[in-house]
C-alpha positions as CSV (number, residue, x, y, z in Angstrom):
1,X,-7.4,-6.5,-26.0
2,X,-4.8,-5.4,-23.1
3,X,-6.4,-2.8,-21.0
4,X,-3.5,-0.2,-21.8
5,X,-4.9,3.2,-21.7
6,X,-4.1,5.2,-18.2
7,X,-6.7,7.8,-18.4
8,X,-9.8,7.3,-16.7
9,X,-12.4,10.3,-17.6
10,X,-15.7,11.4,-17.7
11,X,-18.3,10.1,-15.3
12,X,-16.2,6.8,-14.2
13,X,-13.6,9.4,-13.0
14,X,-15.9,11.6,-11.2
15,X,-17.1,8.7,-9.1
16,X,-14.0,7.2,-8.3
17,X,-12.2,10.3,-7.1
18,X,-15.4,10.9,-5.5
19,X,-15.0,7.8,-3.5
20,X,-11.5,6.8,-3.6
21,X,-9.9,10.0,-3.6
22,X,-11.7,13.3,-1.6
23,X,-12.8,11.7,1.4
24,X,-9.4,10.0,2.0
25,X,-7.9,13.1,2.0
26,X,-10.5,14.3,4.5
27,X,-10.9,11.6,6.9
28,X,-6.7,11.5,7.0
29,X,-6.4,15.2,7.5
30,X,-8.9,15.6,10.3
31,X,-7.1,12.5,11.8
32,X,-4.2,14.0,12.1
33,X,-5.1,17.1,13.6
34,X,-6.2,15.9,17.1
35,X,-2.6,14.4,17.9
36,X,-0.7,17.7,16.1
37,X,-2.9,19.0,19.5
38,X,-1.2,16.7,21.7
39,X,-4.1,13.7,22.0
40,X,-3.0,10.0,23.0
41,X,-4.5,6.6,22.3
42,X,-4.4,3.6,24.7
43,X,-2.1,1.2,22.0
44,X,-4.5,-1.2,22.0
45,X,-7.1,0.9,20.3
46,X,-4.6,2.0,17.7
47,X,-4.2,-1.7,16.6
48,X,-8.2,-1.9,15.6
49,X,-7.7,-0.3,12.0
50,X,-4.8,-3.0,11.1
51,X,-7.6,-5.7,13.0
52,X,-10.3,-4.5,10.9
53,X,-8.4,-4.8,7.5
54,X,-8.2,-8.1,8.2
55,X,-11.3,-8.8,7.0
56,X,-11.9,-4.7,5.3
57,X,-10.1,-3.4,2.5
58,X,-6.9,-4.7,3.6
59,X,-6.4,-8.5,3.3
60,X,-9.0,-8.3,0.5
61,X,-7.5,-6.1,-2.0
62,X,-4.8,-8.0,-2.8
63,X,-7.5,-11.6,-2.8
64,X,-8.0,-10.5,-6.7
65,X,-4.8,-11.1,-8.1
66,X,-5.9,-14.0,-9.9
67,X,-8.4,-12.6,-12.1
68,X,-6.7,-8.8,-12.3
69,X,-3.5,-10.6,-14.6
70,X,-6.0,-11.6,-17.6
71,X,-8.2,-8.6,-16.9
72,X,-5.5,-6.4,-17.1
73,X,-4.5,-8.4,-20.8
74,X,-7.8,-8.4,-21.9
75,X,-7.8,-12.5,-22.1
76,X,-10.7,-14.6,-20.5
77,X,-10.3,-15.8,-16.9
78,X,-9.0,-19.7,-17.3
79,X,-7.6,-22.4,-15.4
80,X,-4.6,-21.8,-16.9
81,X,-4.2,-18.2,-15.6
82,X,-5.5,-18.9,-12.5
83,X,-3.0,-22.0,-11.8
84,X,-0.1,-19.3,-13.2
85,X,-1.1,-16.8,-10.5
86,X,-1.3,-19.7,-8.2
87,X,2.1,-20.6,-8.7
88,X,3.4,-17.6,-8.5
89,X,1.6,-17.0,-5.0
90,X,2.8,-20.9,-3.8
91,X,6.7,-20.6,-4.8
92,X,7.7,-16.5,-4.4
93,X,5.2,-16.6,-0.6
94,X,6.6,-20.1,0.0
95,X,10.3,-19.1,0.1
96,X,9.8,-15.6,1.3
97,X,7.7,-17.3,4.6
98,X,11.1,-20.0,4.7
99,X,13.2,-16.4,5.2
100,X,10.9,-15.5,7.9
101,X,12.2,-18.6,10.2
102,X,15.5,-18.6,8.8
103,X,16.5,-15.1,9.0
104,X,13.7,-12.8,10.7
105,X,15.4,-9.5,10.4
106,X,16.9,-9.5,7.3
107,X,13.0,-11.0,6.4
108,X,12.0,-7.8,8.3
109,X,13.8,-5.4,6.3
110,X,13.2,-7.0,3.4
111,X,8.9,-6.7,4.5
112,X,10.0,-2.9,4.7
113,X,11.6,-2.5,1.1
114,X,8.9,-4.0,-0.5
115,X,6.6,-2.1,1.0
116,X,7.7,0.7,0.4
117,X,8.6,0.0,-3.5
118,X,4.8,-1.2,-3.7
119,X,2.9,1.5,-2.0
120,X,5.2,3.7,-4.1
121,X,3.5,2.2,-7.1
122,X,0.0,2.1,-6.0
123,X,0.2,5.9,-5.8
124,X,2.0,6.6,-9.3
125,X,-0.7,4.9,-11.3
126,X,-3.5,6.5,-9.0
127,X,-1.6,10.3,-9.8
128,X,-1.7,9.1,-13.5
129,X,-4.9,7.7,-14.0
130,X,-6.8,10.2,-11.8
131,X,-5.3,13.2,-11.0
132,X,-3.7,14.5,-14.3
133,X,-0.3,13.8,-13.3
134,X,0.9,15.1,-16.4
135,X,3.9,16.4,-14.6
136,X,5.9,13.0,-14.2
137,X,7.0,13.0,-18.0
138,X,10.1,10.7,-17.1
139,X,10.5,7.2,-16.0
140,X,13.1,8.8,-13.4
141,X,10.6,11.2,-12.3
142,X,7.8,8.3,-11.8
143,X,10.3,6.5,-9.8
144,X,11.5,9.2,-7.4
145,X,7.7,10.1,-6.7
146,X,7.1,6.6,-5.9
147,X,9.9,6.2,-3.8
148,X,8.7,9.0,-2.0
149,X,5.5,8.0,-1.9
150,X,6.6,4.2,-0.4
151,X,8.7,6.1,1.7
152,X,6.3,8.7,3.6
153,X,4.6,5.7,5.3
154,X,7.5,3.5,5.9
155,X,10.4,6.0,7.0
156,X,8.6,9.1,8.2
157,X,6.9,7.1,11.4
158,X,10.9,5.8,12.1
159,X,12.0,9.4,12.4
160,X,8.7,10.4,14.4
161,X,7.9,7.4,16.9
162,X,11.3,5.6,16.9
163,X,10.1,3.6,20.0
164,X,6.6,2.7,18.5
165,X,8.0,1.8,15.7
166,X,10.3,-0.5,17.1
167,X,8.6,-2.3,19.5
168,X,5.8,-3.1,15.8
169,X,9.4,-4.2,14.7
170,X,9.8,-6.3,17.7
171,X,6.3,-7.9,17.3
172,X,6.9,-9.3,13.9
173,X,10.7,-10.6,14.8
174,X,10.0,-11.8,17.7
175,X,7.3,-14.8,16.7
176,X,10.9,-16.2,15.3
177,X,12.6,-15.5,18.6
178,X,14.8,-12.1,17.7
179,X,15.5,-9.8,20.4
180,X,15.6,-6.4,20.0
181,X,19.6,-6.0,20.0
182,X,19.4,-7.2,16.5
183,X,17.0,-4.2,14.9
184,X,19.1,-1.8,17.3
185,X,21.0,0.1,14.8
186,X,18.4,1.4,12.5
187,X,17.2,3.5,15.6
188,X,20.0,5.0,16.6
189,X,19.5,9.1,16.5
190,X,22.4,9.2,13.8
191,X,20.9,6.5,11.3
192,X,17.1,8.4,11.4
193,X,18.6,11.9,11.4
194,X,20.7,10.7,8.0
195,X,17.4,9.4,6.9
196,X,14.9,12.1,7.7
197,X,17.5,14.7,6.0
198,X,18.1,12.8,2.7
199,X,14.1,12.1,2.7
200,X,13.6,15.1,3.0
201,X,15.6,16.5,0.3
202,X,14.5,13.5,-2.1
203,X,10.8,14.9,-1.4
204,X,11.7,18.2,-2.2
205,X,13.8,17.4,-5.1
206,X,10.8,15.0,-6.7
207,X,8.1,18.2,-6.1
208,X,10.2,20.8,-7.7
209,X,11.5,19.0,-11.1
210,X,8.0,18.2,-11.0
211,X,6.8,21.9,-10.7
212,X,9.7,22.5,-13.2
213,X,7.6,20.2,-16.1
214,X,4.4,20.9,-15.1
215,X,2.6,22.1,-18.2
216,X,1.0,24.8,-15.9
217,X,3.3,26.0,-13.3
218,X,1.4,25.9,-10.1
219,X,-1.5,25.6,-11.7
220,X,-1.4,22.8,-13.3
221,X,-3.8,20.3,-11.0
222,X,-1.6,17.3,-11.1
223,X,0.8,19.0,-10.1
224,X,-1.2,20.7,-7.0
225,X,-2.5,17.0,-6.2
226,X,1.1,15.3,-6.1
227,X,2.6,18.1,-3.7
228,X,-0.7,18.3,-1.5
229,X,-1.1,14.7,-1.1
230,X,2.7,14.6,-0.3
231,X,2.3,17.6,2.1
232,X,-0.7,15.5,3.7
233,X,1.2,12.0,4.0
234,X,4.2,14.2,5.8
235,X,2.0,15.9,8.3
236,X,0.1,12.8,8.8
237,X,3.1,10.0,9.3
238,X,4.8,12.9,12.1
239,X,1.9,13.2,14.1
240,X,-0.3,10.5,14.1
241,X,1.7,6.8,16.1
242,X,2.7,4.4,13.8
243,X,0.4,1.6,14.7
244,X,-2.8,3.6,13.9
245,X,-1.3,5.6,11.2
246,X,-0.2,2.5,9.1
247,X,-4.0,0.8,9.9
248,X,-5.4,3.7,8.3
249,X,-3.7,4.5,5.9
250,X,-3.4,0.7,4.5
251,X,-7.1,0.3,5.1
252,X,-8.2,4.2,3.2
253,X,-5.1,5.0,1.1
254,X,-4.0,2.4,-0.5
255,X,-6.5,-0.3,-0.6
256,X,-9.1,2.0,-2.2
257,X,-6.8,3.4,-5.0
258,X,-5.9,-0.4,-5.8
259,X,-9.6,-1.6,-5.9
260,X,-10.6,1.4,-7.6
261,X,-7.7,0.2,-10.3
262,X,-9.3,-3.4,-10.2
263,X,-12.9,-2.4,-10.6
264,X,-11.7,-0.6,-13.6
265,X,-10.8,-3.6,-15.5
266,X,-14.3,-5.0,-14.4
267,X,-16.9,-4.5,-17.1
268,X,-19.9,-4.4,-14.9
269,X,-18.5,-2.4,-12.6
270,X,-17.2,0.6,-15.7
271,X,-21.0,0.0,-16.8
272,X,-22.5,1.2,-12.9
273,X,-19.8,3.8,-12.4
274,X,-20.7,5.5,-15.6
275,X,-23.9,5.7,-13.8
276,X,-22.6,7.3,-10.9
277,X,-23.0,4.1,-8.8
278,X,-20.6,2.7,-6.5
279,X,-22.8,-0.4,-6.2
280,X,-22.0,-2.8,-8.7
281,X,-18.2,-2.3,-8.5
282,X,-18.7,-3.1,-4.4
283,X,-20.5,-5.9,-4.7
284,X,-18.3,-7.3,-8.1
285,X,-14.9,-6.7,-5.8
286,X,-16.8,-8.3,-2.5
287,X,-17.1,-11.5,-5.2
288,X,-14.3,-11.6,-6.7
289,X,-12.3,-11.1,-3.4
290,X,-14.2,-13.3,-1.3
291,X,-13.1,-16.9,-2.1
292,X,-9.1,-16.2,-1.2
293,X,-9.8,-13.7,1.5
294,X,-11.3,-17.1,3.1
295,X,-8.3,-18.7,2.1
296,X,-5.6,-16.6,3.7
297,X,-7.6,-16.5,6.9
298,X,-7.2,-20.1,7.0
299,X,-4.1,-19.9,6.4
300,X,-3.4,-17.2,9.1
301,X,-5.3,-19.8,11.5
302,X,-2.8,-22.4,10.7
303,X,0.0,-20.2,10.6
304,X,-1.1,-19.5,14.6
305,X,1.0,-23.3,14.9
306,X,4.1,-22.8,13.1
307,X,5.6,-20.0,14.7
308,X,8.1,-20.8,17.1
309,X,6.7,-18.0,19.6
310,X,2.8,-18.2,19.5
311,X,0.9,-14.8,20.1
312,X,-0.1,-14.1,23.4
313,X,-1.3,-10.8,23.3
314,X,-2.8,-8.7,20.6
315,X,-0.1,-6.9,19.6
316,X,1.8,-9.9,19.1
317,X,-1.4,-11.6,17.2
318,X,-1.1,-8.5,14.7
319,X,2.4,-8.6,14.6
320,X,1.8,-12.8,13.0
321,X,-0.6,-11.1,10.9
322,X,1.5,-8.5,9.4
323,X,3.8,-11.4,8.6
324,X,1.4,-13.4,6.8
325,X,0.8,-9.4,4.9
326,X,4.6,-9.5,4.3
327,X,4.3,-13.2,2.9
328,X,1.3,-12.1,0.5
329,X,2.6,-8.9,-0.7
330,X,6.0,-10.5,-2.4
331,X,4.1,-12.0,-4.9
332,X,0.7,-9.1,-5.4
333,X,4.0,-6.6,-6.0
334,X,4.9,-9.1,-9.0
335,X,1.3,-9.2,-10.0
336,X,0.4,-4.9,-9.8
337,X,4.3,-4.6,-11.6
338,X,2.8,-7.1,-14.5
339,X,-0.3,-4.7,-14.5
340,X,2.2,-1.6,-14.5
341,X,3.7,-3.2,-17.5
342,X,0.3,-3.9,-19.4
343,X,-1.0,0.1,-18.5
344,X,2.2,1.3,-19.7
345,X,2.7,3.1,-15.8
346,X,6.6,2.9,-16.4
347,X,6.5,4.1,-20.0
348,X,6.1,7.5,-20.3
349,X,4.5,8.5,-24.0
């Protein structure tokens, strides 16, 4: 039986929004506050978050893929479904990495959209599945939150730290020998200001229809969530540089919600969080994640030798690895919209 209902409750959803959820919020808004206050980081410490995903949350919550499409359809795990996901990984990551040495900016920008459309999504199940977002009644109104949702870390750190945010730009490019002249007019003052405005208004526009259908005005708690998390991921992306504030946020934001989604369609794992235990569903995910993590490492090791430029320094080592990210997340986005599909995320009741 598909796993179709949204709704997680009871115990299971006390733990996970105890562990996915609160503390997130915490450890992003105390973050944040140091550099409203005017603190700097040497760039070289901002890269350890991204560095540390590598290995932490990161890299490894997409490693499940294979077993999350028959989880999610309620069908046992087979060689058949795990050659399908397989294939899917080999021919959508195979000609996206092609793009990479054919055309790297157009590759870049495209990194950039799907990013954003898939971190939009990750947070519209995680508002409907734990936070009551009975609010977003529409498929419209699902859509604009996650494209402001995808949008908060992918534009908001443009219209903050233009130069951070293009020299990152610059680090993924330029393993495929792109100079910066070619990435030149999404910074100019006139493309971000157009941006930041029409953002803006989007963000504003998304919160108040939302407020409008809110079963309970401002108090309804969905609601509350949506619009504080929102207010969070604005103050956050303007004050805390790009580099660290992506690391984070990839690492803490959205790789919990999407293993907290993942560990829901474990068995096991329900069975221990029932029990207010985190336990089982770690270790289950460490599993379950393990045997590709390995993989993709390898393959980061050997994509070290096909890049035109090799890394020299570290921030051109995490700009390959972001790539390889890029190459990865093509085909997980296919994989969490399948998983949409199945939980009924774009189908409003």
């Amino acid at each position: 039986m598909a796993v179709r209902d949204l709704t997680v409750a009871g115990r299971v959803r006390t733990t996970l929004t105890g562990s996915a959820l609160a503390p997130v919020w915490v450890a992003h808004g105390l973050l944040a506050l140091p550099f409203l206050a005017g603190l700097s980081v040497p760039l070289e410490l901002q890269y350890a978050p991204l560095a540390v995903s590598v290995v932490l949350l990161g890299l490894p919550h997409g490693a499940v893929d294979h077993l999350a499409v028959p989880r999610v359809r309620g069908r046992p795990v087979t060689t058949r479904a795990l050659l399908g996901v397989g294939a899917l990984y080999g021919l959508l990551g195979g000609l996206y990495l092609a793009g990479w040495f054919l055309a790297p900016v157009l590759a870049f920008l495209l990194f950039i959209a799907i990013t954003w459309a898939h971190w939009g999504q990750g947070d519209v199940y995680a508002l409907l599945a734990l936070a009551d977002a009975d609010h977003l009644r529409t498929r419209l109104q699902r859509a604009a939150t996650a494209a402001v949702r995808g949008g908060l870390p992918m534009l908001v750190p443009l219209l903050s730290y233009p130069g951070q945010y293009r020299r990152v730009a610059r680090a993924l490019t330029g393993r495929f020998g792109v100079g910066a002249a070619d990435l030149a007019p999404l910074f100019r003052v006139e493309t971000r200001l157009a941006l930041g405005v029409g953002f803006a208004l989007l963000t504003a526009a998304a919160l108040a229809v939302g407020l409008h259908r809110a079963p309970d005005g401002f108090g309804d708690r969905g609601w509350r969530v949506d619009a504080g998390e929102t207010a969070l991921l604005w103050l956050f992306f303007l004050a805390v540089p790009p580099v660290l504030a992506i690391g984070v946020y990839f690492c803490l934001w959205h790789s919990t919600r999407h293993i907290a989604r993942l560990v829901l369609l474990d068995p096991d794992a329900v069975v221990g969080l029932r029990d207010g235990s985190l336990a089982p569903a770690l270790r289950g995910f460490a599993r379950d994640a393990a045997p590709l993590t390995a993989v993709s490492l390898a393959f980061l090791a050997g994509f070290y030798y096909l890049v035109p430029v090799r890394p020299a320094t570290v921030e051109a080592a995490v700009g390959l690895y972001l790539v390889l990210i890029a190459v990865l997340t093509l085909p997980h986005v296919v994989v969490v919209a399948l998983m949409d599909r199945v939980q009924g995320v774009w189908s409003p009741a």
